[in-house]
C-alpha positions in Angstrom: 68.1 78.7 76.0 69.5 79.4 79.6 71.4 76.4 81.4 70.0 75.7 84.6 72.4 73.8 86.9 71.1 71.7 89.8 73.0 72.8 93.2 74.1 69.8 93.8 76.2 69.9 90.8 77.4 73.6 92.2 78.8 72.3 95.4 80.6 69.0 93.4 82.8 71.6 91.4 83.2 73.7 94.3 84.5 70.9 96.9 86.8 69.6 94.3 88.1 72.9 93.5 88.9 73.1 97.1 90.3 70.1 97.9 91.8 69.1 94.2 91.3 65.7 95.0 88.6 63.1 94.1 89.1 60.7 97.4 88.9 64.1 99.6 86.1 65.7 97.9 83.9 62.5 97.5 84.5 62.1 101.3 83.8 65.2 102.1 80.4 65.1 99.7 79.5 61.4 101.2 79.6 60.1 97.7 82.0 57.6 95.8 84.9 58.3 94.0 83.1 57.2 90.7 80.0 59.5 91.5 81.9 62.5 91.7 83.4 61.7 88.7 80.8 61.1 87.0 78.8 64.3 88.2 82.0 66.4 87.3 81.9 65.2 84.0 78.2 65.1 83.3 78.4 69.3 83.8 81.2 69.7 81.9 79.4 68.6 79.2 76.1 70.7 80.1 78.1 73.5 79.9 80.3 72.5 77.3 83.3 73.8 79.4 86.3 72.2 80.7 86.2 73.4 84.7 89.5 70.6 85.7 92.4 69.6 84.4 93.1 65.8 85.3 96.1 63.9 84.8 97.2 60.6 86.5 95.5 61.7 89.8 96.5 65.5 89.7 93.5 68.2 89.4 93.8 71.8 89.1 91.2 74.1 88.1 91.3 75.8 84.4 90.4 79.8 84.5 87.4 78.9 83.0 86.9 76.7 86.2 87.7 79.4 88.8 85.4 82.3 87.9 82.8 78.9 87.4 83.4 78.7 91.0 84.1 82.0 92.4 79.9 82.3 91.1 78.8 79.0 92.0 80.1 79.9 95.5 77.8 83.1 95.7 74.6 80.6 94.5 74.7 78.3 96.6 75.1 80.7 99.3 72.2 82.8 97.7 70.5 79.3 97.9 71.4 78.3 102.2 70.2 82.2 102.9 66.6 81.5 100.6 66.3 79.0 103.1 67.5 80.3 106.3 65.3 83.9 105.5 62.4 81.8 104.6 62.8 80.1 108.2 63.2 83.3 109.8 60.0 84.8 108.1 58.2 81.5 109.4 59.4 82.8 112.7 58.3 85.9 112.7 60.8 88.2 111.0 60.7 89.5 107.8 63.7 90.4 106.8 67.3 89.8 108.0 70.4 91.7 107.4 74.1 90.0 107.9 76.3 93.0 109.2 79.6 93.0 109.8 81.7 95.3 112.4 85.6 95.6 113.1 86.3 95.1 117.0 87.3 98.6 116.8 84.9 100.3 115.6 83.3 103.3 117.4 80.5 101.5 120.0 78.3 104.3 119.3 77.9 103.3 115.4 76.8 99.8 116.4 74.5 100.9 118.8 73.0 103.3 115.8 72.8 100.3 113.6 70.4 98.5 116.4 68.2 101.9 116.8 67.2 102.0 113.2 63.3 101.5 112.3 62.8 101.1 109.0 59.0 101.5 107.8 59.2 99.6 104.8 60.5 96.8 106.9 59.5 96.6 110.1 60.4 93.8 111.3 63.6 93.7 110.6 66.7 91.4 112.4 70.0 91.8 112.2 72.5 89.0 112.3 76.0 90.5 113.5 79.5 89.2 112.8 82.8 90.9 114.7 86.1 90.2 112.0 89.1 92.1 111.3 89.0 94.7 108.3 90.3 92.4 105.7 88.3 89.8 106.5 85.0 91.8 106.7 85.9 92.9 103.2 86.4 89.4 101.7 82.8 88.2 103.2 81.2 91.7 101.4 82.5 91.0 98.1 81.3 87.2 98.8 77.7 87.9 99.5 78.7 86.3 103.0 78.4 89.8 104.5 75.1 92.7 103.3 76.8 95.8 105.0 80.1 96.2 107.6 81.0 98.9 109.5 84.6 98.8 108.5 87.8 100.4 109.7 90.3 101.3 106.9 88.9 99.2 104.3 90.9 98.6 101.2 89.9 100.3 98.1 88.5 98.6 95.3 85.9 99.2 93.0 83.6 96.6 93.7 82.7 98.1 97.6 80.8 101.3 97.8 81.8 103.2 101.4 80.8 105.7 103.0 83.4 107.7 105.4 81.4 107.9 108.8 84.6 109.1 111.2 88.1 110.0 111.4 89.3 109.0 114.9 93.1 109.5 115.9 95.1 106.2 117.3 95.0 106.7 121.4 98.0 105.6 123.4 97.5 104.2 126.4 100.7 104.2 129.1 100.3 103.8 133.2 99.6 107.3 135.3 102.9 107.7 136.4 104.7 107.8 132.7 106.6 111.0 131.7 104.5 112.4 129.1 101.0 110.8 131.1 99.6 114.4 132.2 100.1 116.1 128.5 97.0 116.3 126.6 98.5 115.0 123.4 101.9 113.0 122.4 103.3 112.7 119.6 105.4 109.5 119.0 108.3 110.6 119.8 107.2 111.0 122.9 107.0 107.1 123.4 110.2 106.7 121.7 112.1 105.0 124.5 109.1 103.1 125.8 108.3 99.3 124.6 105.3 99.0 122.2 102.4 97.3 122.0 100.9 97.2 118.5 98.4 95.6 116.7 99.0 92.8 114.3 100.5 94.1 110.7 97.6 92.0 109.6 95.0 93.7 110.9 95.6 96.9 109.6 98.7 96.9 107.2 98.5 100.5 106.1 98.5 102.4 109.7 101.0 100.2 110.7 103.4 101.0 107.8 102.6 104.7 107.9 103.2 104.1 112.0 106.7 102.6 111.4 107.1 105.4 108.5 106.3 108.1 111.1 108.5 106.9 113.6 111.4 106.6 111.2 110.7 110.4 110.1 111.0 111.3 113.5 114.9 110.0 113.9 114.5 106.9 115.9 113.1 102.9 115.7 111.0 101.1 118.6 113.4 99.8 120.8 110.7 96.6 121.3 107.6 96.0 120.0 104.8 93.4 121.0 101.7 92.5 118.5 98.4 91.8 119.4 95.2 90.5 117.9 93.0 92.4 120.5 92.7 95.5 123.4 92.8 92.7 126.4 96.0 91.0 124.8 97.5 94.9 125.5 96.5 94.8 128.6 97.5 92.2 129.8 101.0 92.9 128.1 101.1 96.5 129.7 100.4 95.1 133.0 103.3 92.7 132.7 105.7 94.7 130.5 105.1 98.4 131.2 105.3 99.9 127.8 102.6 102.0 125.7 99.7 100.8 123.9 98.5 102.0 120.7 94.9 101.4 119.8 91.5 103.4 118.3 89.9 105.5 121.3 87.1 102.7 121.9 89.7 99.9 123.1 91.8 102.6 124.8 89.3 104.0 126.9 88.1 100.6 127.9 91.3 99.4 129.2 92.6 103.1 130.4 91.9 102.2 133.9 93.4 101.6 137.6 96.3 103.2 137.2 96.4 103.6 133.1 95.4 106.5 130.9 94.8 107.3 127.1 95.9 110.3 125.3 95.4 110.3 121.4 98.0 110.6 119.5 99.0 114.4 117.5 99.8 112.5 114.2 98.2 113.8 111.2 99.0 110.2 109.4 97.9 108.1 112.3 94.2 108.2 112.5 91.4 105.2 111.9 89.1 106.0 109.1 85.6 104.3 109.6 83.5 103.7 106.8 79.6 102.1 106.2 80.7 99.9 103.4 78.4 97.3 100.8 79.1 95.3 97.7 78.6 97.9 94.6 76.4 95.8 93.0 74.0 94.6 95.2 70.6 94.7 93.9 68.5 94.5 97.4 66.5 97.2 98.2 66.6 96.3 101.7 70.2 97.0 101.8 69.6 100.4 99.8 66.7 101.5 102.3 69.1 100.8 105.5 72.3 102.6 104.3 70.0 105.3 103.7 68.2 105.9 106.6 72.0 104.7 108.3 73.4 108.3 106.3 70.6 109.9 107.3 70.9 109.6 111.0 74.7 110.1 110.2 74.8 113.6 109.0 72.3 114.7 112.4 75.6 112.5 115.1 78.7 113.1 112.8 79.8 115.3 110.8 81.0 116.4 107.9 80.2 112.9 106.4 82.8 113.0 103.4 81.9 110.0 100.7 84.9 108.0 99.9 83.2 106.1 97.1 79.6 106.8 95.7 76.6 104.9 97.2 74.5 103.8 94.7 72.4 106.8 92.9 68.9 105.0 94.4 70.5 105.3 97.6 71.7 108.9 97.7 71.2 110.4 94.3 73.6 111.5 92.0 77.4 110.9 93.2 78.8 113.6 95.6 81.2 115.0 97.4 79.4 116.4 100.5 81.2 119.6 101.5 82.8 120.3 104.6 80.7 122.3 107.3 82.3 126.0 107.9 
């Protein structure tokens, strides 16, 4: 027979596995010390499972305990969105999507995302949420997140993307620099200028094949500034001077009064922007949008190359779409 466990007894285990501490967690829960314990214990032995390790005050979850609550996470959020779609039908809508976007991702793609009609879901909302790459990911595979427009997402099996773009980095330096009236510069070209890049964090792979590039081409940054965002580099350029590296969107935007953007000729240095969703995510919703989202990709941008397959209900039989002549 299937155990059925209360969620209240779901968000116990998960508090304490947060805060590895009964005082904390019982505060944070608004329940005594003793309750707690008593609830912690009382589905350990449901389950027949030890979840904690205790000893004279000390808690640490066992490995049977952390993949308990790496699920017990996902149901009770399953559980807060039951209720928060119900409201939301109550209101009006029937279905709701929770979609993700990096900051610098093409405008154009989240202004598609908003022109969708779906027939089988008319009236549809969309909830969106603007986070960093590695972030968006984390919230996929949590079930925070249905679908993200994400901008050189990690590869792992559990995420099924779709390559939408290919969009070189842009460097933005003021109208009167050396290299402003070429076309196209290549790093070098910036070599004796201060940089402004963003945050390792953000995108760790571009900015160690940036560094890797650089180093290739004979020389190191004299000075480099990081940034979180396009208005921290401009405010920075209009102080410093210097060049700014950033994906076409945020370097048009700030590429004014006196500043310009040329992309960059770097094979290597390019942001890759991908229509991403967990792999195993049963909603038919989800499938239906990421469909008709394809769809109206391959008649805006192309080739559309598939980095992972979608799943087969979605677009058939795994692919590679070949490149137009």
């Amino acid at each position: 027979m299937q155990s059925t466990i209360e969620i209240r007894y779901l968000t116990a285990v998960v508090t304490l596995a947060e805060e590895l501490n009964y005082t904390r967690a019982a505060r944070r829960l608004r329940m005594s010390q003793s309750g707690l314990s008593r609830c912690i214990q009382d589905i350990e032995l449901k389950l027949d499972i030890r979840l904690f390790h205790r000893d004279r005050g000390s808690v640490e979850l066992t490995d049977a305990g952390r993949a308990f609550v790496e699920e017990a996470r996902l149901a009770i959020l399953h559980d807060e969105r039951a209720v928060q779609f119900a409201r939301a039908v109550n209101e009006g809508a029937e279905s709701i999507l929770e979609i993700g976007r990096s900051p610098d991702i093409d405008p154009a793609l989240v202004e598609m995302l908003f022109s969708l009609h779906l027939p089988l879901y008319p009236n549809l909302k969309i909830h969106l949420h603007s986070e960093f790459s590695a972030d968006l990911t984390h919230r996929l595979l949590n079930a925070h997140l249905d679908v993200a427009l994400i901008t050189q997402p990690a590869v792992d099996p559990r995420l099924t993307t779709v390559k939408l773009a290919e969009a070189p980095l842009y460097a933005v330096v003021s109208e009167d620099h050396l290299v402003a009236q070429k076309e196209s510069l290549k790093l070098k070209d910036l070599s004796a200028s201060q940089w402004v890049v963003l945050d390792r964090r953000i995108h760790p792979t571009l900015y160690e094949q940036m560094m890797r590039t650089a180093s290739e081409a004979g020389f190191q940054p004299k000075e480099i500034h990081y940034i979180m965002n396009a208005d921290e580099a401009f405010h920075l350029l209009s102080a410093n001077g210097g060049v700014a590296f950033l994906s076409k969107a945020s370097a048009l935007r700030i590429a004014t009064h006196g500043w310009v953007a040329r992309p960059l000729d770097e094979k290597t240095l390019s942001l890759d922007e991908h229509l991403a969703a967990r792999a195993d995510n049963p909603s038919k919703l989800v499938s239906e949008f990421v469909r008709t989202f394809v769809k109206r990709m391959k008649s805006v941008l192309q080739p559309l190359q598939l980095s992972l397959p979608i799943r087969s209900d979605v677009l058939g039989p795994p692919k590679q779409i070949p490149q137009s002549s």
